[in-house]
N, C-alpha and C positions, 0 to 999 in steps of 0.2 A: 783215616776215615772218620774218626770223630771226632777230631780238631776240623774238618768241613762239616759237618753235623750243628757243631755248634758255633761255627763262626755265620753259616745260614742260618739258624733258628737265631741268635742276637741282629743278625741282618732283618728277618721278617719281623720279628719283635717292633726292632724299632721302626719300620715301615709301620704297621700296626698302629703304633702308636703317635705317628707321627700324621698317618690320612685320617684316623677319626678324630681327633680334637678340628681337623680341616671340615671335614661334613659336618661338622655340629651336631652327631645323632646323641653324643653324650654328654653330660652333665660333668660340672667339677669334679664331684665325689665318684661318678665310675672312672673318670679320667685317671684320677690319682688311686685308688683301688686298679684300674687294669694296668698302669703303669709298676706300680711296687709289688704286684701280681706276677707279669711278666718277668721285671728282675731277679725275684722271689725263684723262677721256676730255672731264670738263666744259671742262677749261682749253683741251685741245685745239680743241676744236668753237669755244670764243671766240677764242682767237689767231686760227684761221683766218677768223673773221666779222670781225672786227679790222682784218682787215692792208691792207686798201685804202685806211683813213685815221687807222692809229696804231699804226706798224711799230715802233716801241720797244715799246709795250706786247705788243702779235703776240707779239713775240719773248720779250720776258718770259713770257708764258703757254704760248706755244708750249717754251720750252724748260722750263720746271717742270710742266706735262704727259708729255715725256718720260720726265725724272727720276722723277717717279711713276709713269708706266709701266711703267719700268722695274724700281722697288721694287716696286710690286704683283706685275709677272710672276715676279721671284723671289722672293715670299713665297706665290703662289701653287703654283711648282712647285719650291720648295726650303723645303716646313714645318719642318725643321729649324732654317732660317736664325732664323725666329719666337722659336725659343728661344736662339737668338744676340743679335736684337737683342727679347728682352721687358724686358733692364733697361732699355733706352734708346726702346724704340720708343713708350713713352707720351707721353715728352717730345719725341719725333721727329712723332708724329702731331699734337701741340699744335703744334708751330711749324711744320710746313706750315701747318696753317689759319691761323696769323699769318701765313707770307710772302702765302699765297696772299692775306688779308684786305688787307696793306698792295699787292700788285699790283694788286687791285681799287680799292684807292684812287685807285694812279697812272694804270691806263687809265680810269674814271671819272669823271675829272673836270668835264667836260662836262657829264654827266648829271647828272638831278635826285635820284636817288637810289643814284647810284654811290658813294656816300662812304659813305650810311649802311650799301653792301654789305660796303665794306672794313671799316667801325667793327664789324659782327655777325662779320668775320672773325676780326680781333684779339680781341675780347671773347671769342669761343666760343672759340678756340685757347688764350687764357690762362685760362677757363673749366675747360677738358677738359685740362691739365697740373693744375692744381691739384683739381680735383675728383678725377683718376686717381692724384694721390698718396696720396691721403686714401681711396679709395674702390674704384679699380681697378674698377670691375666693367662690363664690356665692353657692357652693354645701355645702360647709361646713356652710355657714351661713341661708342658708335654712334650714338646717339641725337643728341648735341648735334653730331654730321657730320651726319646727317639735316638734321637743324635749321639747318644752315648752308646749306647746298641751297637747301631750302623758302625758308627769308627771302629769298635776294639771286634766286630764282628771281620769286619773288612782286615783290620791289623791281622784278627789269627788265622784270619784264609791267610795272608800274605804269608805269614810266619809258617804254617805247613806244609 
C-alpha cells in the first residue's frame, strides 16, 4: 500500500510540475521553488516508508528532503535569493537530481527496478545541467524534474 502511495504521489508530482511551466501561470523562481518543493516532500514521504528496514538509506533521504526543504522555503519566501543563486542554481538543481539518482540507487537495491530509478536520476540530472547551459529555458527544464517523478514513480508501481 505504500509503495502505490508513493509511486502515485511522484506520478502526480511530476504531472504538477510538468502542466504548469506548460500554462505559463508561473514564473522561473516558483517553477524551480515548486519543483525542489515537490522532490523535498517526495524524499520525505520515502525516508519515512523506509525506515523500518533500511535506516541508512531513511536517513539519507530523510536528510536531503530537509535540505531541500529548506532551499525550496527560502526560495519561496526570499525571491530575491533566486537572483543570488540564478548563476549557480541550474547546476544546483542538476546535481540534486544526481545525488538524489545515486541515493535511489543505494536504497534500491533489492528491488527490481530501483537501479533503473537511480540510472533516469543521474541521466536527467546530467541531462538538465547541460541542456540548461545550452538552452536555459525553464519549461523545458521543469519538464525533465516532471519527468524524473513520473519514471521512478511509474518504476516503483512496477516494482510492487
Amino acid at each position: 500500500m505504500k509503495t502505490k502511495f508513493i509511486s502515485l504521489l511522484a506520478i502526480i508530482f511530476g504531472l504538477i510540475i510538468i502542466i504548469f511551466p506548460i500554462m505559463g501561470f508561473i514564473g522561473v523562481n516558483a517553477l524551480i521553488s515548486l519543483s525542489v518543493l515537490l522532490i523535498s516532500i517526495y524524499l520525505l514521504v520515502i525516508g519515512v516508508s523506509i525506515i523500518d528496514y533500511n535506516k541508512s538509506g531513511a536517513v539519507l533521504d530523510l536528510t536531503l528532503g530537509i535540505v531541500l526543504l529548506i532551499l525550496s522555503i527560502c526560495l519561496i519566501f526570499n525571491p530575491s535569493l533566486i537572483g543570488f543563486l540564478a548563476q549557480i542554481s541550474l547546476y544546483l538543481a542538476g546535481i540534486m537530481l544526481i545525488v538524489v539518482g545515486l541515493v535511489s540507487l543505494i536504497n534500491n537495491r533489492q528491488s527490481r527496478y530501483g537501479f533503473y530509478i537511480g540510472i533516469a536520476g543521474v541521466v536527467l540530472g546530467l541531462l538538465y545541467i547541460i541542456i540548461g547551459t545550452y538552452i536555459s529555458n525553464p519549461l523545458v527544464l521543469g519538464t525533465l524534474i516532471g519527468l524524473w517523478l513520473i519514471v521512478s514513480g511509474v518504476l516503483k508501481l512496477m516494482d510492487g
